[in-house]
TIMARMAR-94935 format. One record per residue: x, y, z of N, C-alpha, C in turn. Coordinates in nm, 2 decimals, always signed. Example, Ala and Ser with C-alpha at 12.3 -4.5 7.8 and 13.67 -1.06 7.14 Angstrom:
# TIMARMAR-94935
[site [+1.32; -0.57; +0.78]; [+1.23; -0.45; +0.78]; [+1.32; -0.33; +0.78]]
[site [+1.28; -0.22; +0.71]; [+1.37; -0.11; +0.71]; [+1.29; +0.00; +0.79]]
This chain:
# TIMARMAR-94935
[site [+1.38; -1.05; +0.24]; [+1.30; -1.03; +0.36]; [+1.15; -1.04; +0.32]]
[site [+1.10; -1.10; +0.40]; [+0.92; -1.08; +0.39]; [+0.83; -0.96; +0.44]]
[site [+0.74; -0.97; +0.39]; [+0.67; -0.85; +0.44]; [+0.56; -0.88; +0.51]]
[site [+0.51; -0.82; +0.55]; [+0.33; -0.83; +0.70]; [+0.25; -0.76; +0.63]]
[site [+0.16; -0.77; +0.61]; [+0.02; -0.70; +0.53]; [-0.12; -0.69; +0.72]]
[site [-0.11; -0.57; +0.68]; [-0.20; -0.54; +0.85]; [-0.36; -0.59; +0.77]]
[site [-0.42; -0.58; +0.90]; [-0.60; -0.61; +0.88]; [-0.64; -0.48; +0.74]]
[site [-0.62; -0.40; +0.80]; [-0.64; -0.26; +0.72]; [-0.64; -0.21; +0.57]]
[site [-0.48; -0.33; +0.58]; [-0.44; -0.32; +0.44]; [-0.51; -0.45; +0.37]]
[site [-0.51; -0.54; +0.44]; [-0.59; -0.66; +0.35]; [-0.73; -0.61; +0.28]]
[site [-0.82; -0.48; +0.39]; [-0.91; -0.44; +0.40]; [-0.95; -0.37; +0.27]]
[site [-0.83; -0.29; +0.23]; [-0.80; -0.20; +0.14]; [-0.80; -0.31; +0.00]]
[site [-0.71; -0.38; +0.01]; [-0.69; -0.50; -0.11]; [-0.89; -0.51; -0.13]]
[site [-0.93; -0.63; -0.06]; [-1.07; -0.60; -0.05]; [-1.12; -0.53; -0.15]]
[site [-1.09; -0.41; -0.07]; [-1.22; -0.27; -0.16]; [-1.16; -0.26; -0.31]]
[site [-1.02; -0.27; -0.32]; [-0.94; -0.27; -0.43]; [-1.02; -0.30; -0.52]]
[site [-1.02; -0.43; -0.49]; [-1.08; -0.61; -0.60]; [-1.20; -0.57; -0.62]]
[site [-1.29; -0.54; -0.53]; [-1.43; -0.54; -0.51]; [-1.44; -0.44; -0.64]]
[site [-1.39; -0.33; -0.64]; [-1.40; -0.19; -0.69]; [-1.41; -0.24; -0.87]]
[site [-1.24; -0.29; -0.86]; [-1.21; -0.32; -0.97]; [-1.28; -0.39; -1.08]]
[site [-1.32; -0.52; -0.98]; [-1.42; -0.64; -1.08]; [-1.54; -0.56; -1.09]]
[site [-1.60; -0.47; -1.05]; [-1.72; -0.43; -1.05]; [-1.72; -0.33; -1.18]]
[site [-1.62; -0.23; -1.18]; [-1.61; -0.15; -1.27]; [-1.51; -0.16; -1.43]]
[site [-1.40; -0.30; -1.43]; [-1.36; -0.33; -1.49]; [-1.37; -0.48; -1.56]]
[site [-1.27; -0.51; -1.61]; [-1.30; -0.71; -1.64]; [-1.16; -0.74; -1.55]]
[site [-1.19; -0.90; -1.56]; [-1.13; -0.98; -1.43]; [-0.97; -0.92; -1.50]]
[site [-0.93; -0.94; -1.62]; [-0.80; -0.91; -1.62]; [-0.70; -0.76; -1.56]]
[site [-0.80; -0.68; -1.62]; [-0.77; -0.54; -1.56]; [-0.77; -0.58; -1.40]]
[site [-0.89; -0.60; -1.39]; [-0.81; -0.60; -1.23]; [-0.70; -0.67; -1.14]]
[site [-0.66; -0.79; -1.21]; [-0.57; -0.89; -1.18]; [-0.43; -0.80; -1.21]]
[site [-0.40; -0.73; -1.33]; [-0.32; -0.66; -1.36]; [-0.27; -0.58; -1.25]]
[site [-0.40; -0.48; -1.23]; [-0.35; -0.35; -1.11]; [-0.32; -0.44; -0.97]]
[site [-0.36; -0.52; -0.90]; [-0.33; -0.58; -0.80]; [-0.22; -0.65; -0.80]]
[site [-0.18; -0.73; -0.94]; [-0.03; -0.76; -0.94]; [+0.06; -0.64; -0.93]]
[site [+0.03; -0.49; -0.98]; [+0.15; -0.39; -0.98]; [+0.15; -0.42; -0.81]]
[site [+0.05; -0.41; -0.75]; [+0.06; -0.36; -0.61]; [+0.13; -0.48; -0.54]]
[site [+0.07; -0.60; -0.57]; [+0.19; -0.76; -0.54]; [+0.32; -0.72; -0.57]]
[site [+0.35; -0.67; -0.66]; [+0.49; -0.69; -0.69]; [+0.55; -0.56; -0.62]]
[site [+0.50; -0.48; -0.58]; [+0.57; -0.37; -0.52]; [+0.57; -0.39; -0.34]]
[site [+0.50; -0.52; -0.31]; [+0.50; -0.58; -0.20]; [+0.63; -0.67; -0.17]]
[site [+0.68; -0.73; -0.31]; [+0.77; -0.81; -0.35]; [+0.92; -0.72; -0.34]]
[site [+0.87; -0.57; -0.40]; [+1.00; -0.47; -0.38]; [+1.06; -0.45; -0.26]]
[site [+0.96; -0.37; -0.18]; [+0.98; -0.39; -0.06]; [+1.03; -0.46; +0.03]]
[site [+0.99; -0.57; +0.03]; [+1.03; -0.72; +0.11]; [+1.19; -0.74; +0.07]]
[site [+1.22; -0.69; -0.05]; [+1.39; -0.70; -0.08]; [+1.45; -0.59; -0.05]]
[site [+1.40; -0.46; -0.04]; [+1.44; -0.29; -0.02]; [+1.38; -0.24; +0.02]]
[site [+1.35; -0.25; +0.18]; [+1.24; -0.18; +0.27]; [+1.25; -0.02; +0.30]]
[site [+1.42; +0.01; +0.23]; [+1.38; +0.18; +0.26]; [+1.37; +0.22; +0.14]]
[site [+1.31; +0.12; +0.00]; [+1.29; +0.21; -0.10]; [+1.20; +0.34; -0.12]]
[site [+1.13; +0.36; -0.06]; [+1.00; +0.45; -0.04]; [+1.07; +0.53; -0.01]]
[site [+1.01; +0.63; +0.05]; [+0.98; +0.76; +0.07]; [+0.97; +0.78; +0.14]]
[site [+1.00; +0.84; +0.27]; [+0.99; +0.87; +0.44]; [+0.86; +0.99; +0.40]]
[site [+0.76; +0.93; +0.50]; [+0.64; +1.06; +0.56]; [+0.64; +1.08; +0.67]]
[site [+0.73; +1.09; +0.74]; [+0.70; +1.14; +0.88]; [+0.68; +1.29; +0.89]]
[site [+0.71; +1.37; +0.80]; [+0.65; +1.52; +0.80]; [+0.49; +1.53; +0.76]]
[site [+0.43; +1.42; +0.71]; [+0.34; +1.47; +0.61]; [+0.21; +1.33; +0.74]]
[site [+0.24; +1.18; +0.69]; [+0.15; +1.10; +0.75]; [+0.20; +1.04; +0.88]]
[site [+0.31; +1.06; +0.94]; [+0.34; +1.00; +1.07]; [+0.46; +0.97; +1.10]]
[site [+0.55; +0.97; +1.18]; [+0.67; +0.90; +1.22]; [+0.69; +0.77; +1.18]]
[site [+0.80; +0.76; +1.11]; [+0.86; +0.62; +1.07]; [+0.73; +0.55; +0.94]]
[site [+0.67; +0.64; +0.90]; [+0.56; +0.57; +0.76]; [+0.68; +0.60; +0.65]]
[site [+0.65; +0.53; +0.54]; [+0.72; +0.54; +0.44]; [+0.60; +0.52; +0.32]]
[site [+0.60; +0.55; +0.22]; [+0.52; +0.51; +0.07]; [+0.59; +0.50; -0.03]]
[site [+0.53; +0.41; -0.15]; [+0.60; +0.35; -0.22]; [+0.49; +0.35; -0.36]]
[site [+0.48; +0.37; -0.49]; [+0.39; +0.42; -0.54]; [+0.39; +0.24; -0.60]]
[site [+0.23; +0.19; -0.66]; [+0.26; +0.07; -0.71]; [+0.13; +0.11; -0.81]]
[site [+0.15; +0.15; -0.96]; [+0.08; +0.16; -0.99]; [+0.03; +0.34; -0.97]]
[site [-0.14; +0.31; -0.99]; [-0.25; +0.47; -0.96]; [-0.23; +0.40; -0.80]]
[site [-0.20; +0.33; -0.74]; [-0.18; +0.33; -0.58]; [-0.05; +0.35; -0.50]]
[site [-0.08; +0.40; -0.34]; [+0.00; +0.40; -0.29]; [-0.01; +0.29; -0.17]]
[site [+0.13; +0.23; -0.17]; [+0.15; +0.15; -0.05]; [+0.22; +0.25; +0.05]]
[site [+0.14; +0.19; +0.19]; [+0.22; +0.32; +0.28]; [+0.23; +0.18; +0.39]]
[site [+0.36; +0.20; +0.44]; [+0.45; +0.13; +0.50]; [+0.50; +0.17; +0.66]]
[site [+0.56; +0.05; +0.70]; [+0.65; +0.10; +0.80]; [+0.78; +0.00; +0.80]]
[site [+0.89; +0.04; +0.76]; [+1.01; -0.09; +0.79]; [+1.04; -0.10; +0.90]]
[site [+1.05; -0.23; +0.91]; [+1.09; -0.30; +1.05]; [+1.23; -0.36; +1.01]]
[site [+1.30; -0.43; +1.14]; [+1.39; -0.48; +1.21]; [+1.38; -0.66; +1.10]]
[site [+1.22; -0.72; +1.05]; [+1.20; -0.84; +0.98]; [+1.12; -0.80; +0.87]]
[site [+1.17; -0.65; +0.81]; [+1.08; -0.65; +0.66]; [+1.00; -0.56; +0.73]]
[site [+0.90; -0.53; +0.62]; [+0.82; -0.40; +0.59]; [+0.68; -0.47; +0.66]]
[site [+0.59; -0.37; +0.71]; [+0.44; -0.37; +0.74]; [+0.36; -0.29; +0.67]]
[site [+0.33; -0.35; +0.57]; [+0.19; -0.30; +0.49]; [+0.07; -0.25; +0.57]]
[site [+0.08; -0.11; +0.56]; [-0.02; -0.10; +0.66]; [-0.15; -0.05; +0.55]]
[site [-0.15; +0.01; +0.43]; [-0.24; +0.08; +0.37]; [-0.22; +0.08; +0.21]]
[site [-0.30; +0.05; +0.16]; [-0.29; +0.04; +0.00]; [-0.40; +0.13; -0.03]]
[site [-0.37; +0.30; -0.10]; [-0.40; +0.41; -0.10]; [-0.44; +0.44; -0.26]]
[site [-0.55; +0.47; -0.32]; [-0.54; +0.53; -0.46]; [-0.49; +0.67; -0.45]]
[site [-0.40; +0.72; -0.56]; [-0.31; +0.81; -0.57]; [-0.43; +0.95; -0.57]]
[site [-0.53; +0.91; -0.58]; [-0.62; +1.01; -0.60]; [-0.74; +1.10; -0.44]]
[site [-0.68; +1.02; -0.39]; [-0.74; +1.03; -0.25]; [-0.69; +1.09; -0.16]]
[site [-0.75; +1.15; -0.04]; [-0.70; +1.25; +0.07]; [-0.60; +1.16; +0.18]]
[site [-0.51; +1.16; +0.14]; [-0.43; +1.05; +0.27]; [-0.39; +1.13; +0.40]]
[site [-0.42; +1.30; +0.38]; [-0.37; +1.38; +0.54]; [-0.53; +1.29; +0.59]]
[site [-0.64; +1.32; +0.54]; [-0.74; +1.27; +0.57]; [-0.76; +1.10; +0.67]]
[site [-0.74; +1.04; +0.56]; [-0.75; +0.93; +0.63]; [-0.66; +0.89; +0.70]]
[site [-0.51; +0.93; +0.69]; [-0.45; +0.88; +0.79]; [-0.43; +1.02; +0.98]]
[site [-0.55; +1.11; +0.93]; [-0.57; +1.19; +1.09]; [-0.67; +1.08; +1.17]]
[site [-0.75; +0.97; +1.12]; [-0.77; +0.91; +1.18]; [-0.73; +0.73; +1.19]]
[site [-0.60; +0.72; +1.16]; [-0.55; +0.60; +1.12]; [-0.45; +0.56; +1.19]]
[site [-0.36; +0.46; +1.17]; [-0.21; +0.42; +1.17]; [-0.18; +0.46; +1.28]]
């Protein structure tokens, strides 16, 4: 199955890269962005691998750890929707009270 990557999450990828090349070298960063590709790649074959947060970030979200990140999800009916690519270090009740 394939997966959908939202505006948000591309957004996130973005800041990712931006973050990474800035504070790292091109390989480190290529590295962490492939854990997170390839956990896009998990998904797309095992959409209820994750972890249901409907207690915590919303009805029907899921997360999937890829890496110091989190992918936070929703499976569908044609594969997963990447909606957020999360560093593990961050307030996610936070950003997702105004999100998703």
């Amino acid at each position: 199955m394939a997966h959908e990557i939202s505006e948000a999450a591309r957004q996130d990828l973005d800041e990712i890269w931006d973050f990474l090349h800035s504070h790292f070298n091109d390989v480190s960063a290529r590295k962490i962005l492939g854990e997170i590709e390839q956990a896009f790649l998990v998904l797309g074959r095992f959409p209820l691998a994750g972890r249901t947060r409907d207690h915590d970030l919303g009805k029907g979200l899921r997360s999937f750890a890829a890496g110091d990140h989190i992918v936070i999800y929703r499976a569908g009916p044609m594969g997963p929707t990447i909606l957020r690519m999360i560093h593990g270090s961050r307030d996610m009740d936070r950003i997702f009270s105004n999100d998703v």
